[in-house]
N, C-alpha and C positions, 0 to 999 in steps of 0.2 A: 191329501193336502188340505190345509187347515182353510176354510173359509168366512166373513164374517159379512154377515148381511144389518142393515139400518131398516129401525119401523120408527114411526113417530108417534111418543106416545103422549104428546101435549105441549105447552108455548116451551119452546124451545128443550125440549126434551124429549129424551131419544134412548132405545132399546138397543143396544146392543148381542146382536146373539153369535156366541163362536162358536163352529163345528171343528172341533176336532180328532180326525182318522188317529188310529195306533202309529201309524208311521211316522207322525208330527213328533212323540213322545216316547215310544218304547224301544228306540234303538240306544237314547241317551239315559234311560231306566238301567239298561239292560250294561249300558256302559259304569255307570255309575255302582252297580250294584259289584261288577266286578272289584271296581276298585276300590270300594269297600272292604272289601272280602280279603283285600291284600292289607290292608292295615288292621281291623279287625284284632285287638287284644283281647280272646276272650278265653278263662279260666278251663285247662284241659285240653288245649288245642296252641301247636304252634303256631306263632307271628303267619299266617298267609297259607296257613293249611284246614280253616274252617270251612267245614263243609257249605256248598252252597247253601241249599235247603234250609240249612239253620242260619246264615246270616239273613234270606228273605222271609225266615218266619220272624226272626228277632225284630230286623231296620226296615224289610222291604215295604210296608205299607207308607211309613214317612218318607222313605226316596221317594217311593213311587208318588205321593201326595205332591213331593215338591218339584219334579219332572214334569209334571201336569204341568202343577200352578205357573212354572218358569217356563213352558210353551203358548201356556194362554196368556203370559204377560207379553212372552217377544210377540204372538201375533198381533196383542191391542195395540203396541206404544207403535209395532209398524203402520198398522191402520189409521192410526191417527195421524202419525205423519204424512202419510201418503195424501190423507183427504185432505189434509191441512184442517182441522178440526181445533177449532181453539175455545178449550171445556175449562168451566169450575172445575177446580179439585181434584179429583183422580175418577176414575168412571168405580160407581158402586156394586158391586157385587151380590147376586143371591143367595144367602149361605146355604138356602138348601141343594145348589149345585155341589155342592162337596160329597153330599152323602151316595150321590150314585160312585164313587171310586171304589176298584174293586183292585186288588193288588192281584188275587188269584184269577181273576177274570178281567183282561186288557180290552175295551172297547174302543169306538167310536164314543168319545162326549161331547155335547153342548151346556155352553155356559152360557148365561146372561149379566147384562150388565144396565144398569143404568148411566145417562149423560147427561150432563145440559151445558147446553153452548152458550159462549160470552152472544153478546148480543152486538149485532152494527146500532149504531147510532151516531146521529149528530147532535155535535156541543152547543149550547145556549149561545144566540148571538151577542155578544157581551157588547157589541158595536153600538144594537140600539138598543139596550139596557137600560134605564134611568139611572141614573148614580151622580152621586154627590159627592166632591172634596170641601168638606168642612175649611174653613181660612178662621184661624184662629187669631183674633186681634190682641196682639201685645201690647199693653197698656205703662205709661210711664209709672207707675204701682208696680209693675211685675218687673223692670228693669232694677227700680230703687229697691224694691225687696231681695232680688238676685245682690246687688252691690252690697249691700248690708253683709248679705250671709254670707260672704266671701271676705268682709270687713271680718267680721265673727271668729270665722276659721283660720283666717289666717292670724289671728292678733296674739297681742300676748295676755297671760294671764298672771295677776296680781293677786296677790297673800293680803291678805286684809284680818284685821283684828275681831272687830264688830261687823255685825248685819245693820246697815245704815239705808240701804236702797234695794229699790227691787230691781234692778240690775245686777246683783250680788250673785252669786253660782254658789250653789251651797252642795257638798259633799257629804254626805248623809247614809246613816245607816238604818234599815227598816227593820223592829224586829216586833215580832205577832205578841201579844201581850192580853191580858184582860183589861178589864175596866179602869182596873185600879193599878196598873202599868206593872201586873206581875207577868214575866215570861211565862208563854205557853211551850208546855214541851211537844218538842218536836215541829213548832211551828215556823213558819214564814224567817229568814234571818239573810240582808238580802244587803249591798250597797247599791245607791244613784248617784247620780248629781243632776239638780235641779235648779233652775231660776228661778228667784224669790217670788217673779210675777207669776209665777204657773200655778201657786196656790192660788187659792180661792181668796177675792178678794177680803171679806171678811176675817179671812185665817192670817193675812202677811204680817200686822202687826204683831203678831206672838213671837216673830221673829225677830223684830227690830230692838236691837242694844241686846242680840245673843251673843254669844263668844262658843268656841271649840270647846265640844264637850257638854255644852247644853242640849235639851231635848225638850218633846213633846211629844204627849202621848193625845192621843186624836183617832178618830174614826176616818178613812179615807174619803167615805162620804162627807166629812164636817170639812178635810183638809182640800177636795178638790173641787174643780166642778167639773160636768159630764165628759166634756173632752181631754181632758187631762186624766180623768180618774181612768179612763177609757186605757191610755195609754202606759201608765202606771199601773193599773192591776195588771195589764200584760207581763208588765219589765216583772213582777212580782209573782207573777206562776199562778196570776189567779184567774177564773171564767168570769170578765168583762157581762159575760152576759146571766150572771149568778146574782140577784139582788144583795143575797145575804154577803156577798163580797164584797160589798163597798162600807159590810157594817163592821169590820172585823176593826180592833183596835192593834195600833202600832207606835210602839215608843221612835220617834223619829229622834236622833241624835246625831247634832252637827258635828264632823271631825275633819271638818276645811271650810274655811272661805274665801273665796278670789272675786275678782274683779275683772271680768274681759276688757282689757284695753283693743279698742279695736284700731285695726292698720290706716292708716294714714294713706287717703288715694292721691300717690305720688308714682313720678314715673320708674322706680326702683319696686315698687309693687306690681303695675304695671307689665314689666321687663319676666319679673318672677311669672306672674300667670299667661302670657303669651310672648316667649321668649321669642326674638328676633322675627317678629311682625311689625315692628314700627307699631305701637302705643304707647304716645307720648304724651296726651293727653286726657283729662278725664272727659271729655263730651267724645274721645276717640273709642275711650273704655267702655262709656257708657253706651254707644253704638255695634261692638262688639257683643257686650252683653246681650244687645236689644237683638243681634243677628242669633247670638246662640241657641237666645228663648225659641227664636222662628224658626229656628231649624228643626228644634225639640217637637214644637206644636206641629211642623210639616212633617216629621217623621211619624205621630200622631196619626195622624189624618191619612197618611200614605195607609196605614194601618186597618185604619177604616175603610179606607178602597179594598184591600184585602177580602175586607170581612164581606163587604158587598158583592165583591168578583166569586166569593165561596158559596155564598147563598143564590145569585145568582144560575151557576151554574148546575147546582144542586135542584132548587129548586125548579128550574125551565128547563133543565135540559129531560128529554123524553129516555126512559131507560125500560124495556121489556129483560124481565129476569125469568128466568124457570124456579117459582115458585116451589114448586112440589118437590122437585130434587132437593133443592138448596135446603130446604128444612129437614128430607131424609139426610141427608150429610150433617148437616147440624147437629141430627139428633145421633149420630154413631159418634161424636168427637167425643172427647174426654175418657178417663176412666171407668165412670157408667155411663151408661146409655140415659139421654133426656128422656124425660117424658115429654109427652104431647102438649100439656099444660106449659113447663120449661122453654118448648122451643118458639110458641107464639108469643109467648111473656118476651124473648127477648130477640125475637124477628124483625121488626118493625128497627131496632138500630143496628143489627147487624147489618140490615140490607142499605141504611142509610152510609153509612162504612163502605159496603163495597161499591156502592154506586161512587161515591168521592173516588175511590180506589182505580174504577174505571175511568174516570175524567181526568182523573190524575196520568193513568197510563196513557190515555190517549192525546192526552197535550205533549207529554213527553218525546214520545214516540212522533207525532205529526211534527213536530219543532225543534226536532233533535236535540233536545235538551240534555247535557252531557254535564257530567263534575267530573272534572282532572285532581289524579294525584296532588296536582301543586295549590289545587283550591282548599283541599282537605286539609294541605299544608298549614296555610294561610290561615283557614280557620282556628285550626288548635295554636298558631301563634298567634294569633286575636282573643281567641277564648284567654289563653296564658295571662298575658298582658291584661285583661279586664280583672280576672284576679287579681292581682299584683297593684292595681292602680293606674297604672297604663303609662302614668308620666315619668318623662328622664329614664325609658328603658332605650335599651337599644336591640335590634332583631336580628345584630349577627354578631350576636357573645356564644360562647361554643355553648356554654348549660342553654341554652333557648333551644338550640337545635338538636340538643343531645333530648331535651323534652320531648320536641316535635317528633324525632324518631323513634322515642319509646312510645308513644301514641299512637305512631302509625303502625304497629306493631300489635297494638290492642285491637283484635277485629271487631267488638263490638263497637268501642269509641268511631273505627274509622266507618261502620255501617251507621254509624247514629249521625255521625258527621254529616253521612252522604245523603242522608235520609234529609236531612235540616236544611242542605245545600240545594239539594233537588227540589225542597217545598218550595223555599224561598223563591227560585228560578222560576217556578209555576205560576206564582202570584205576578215576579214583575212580569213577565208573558201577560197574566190577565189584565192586568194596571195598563198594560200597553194596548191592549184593547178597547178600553172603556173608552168614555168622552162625561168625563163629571161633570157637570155645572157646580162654580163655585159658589158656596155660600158660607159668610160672614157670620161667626157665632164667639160669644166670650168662651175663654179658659174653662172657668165655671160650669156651663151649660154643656159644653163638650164631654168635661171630663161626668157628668151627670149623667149623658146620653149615654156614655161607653162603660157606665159602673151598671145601668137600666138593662143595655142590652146584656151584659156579660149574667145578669140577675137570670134575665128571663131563659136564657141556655142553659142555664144550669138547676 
């Protein structure tokens, strides 16, 4: 009868050794090998007339290898059950345990194994944490500017003969050229549309009293200035961050001009962008806006608790790992074997990984944090819908649902789902924890702070 005894060979890491008698493995050897012998197609011998002898000289050493190996699996996975033993990984193996198998000579073996067990721990008290909810002040600037941009998009646009103002939308074609405004082959041949004021001050007049069909040929550096050139050599396929890109010449050549006429804030506009809410008025609009801005900024900021509750937890919560295993296991993964060099190089974030990994499972677990079928649901018709634009759908047309169920169908989609659904779940859990002190800070400064931190992570 097969036995398995524990040594401790360091912080939470553990020796496995299993003895196992002939009788654990050579009855089901011995079974195996018959019925082999009855399927056994081999050249000179009928279907299930091969003599013993030559089917165990041919297969018997890999039965026998894999009789073993499938005894001293059923005896670990029972052992571990039994202790209740909750390991990293799979327990490691010493390969040179293999080499004592003898097919002609059936023994007692011992095998060894390496372990290392999750660790107990407690989670960082997120209660008395410090933490902060940024309160982002929305500014009559940031209302009038939202009003505007929705004056803009929604308005109509006019055909216009001449470039007369820098209000003017000019539809333009970019093509890469030399100096002397000859086509480069093979070069840049691109359409925009641009607002007269987005050139560089100095450049607008070159436009004014143009017509369709006119052009200019210009250095992007001559035609913009940094911000705009920025976002322009983008739209154009070029490295923003490439000096010699802003010196490249382009014949720019008008083939439209319009005029944004913008929407009139009347309650028929109103109606259209918050349909059946009572906005009847524009100080009602303009309050509207002013809530939608602070929802934005509050969803923000909720964002920012996240990030706090992450580091948090990370960072204070105490985590003892078995080192030495976890890096032997490290180093068997992949197709080659790491080197020792390989596995310290990239320890330090694997184990910042699994510690999240554990905090994660143990909030889960302690707070029975669950995602339903009908959540996943919900998601991929949210996700759908954000596609799409979101407005004037409806969510029980048959094609939405015929989506939703070919989705749910896709196992990766619906593991990716649950993975997204379950973080989510985590963080409000932690946000539920905290106690932030508010603190007041502009648009500006926020979005600074949150481009600084996201800099320094990465």
């Amino acid at each position: 009868m097969a036995t398995i005894s524990k040594e401790n060979i360091g912080l939470l890491h553990e020796k496995l050794t299993v003895k196992l008698e002939k009788t654990d493995y050579l009855p089901a050897f011995e079974k195996s090998l018959k019925e082999y012998s009855k399927k056994a197609n081999i050249p000179g011998f009928r279907k299930g007339m091969v003599p013993a002898g030559l089917i165990k000289k041919m297969y018997g050493p890999s039965l026998f290898t894999d009789e073993v190996l499938k005894s001293v699996d059923r005896e670990l996975i029972g052992y571990l059950q039994q202790e209740n033993l909750e390991i990293f990984a799979q327990p490691l193996p010493l390969e040179s345990d293999l080499q004592q198998l003898d097919v002609n000579n059936p023994a007692d073996y011992v095998f060894h194994f390496e372990i290392g067990n999750k660790p107990a721990f407690a989670l960082a008290d997120l209660g008395k944490a410090a933490t902060t909810r940024y309160v982002v002040t929305v500014t009559d600037e940031m209302v009038e500017s939202e009003v505007t941009r929705l004056q803009n998009r929604y308005g109509n646009m006019k055909d216009m003969e001449t470039v007369d103002s820098d209000d003017h939308v000019l539809n333009l074609h970019f093509t890469e050229t030399d100096a002397a405004g000859n086509p480069v082959e093979g070069g840049i041949s691109k359409d925009n549309s641009i607002l007269v004021r987005y050139f560089a001050e100095g450049f607008r007049k070159n436009w004014t009293g143009k017509k369709t069909g006119d052009a200019e040929v210009t250095t992007l550096l001559n035609a913009f200035e940094e911000k705009e050139r920025e976002w322009i050599s983008g739209d154009l396929g070029l490295d923003k961050n490439d000096p010699s890109a802003a010196e490249k010449y382009f014949k720019i050549e008008i083939t439209k001009i319009g005029l944004l006429e913008k929407r009139e804030l009347n309650e028929e506009f109103f109606n259209q962008l918050y349909p059946g809410q009572e906005v009847s008025t524009e100080e009602a609009f303009r309050q509207k806006i002013r809530e939608e801005i602070q929802a934005y900024w509050n969803s923000q900021a909720l964002n920012q608790i996240h990030d706090q509750v992450f580091h948090i937890l990370v960072d204070q919560t105490e985590i003892s790992f078995p080192e030495a295993f976890l890096k032997k296991w490290i180093k068997t993964q992949g197709e080659q074997p790491k080197t020792d060099e390989e596995v310290e190089a990239e320890f330090p974030k694997f184990l910042n990984q699994l510690k999240w990994t554990l905090i994660s499972d143990k909030i889960v677990q302690d707070n029975a944090i669950q995602v339903s079928p009908e959540e996943v649901k919900a998601f991929a018709k949210q996700q759908l819908f954000s596609y799409m634009g979101g407005s004037g759908l409806s969510d029980d047309q048959p094609w939405v649902n015929d989506y939703v169920e070919k989705m749910m169908k896709d196992r990766k989609y619906v593991e990716d789902a649950y993975n997204r659904l379950q973080t989510q779940k985590i963080f409000e859990w932690g946000a539920g924890q905290v106690n932030p002190k508010d603190q007041p800070i502009s648009a500006d400064e926020f979005t600074k702070m949150v481009e600084e931190h996201q800099h320094h992570h990465h």
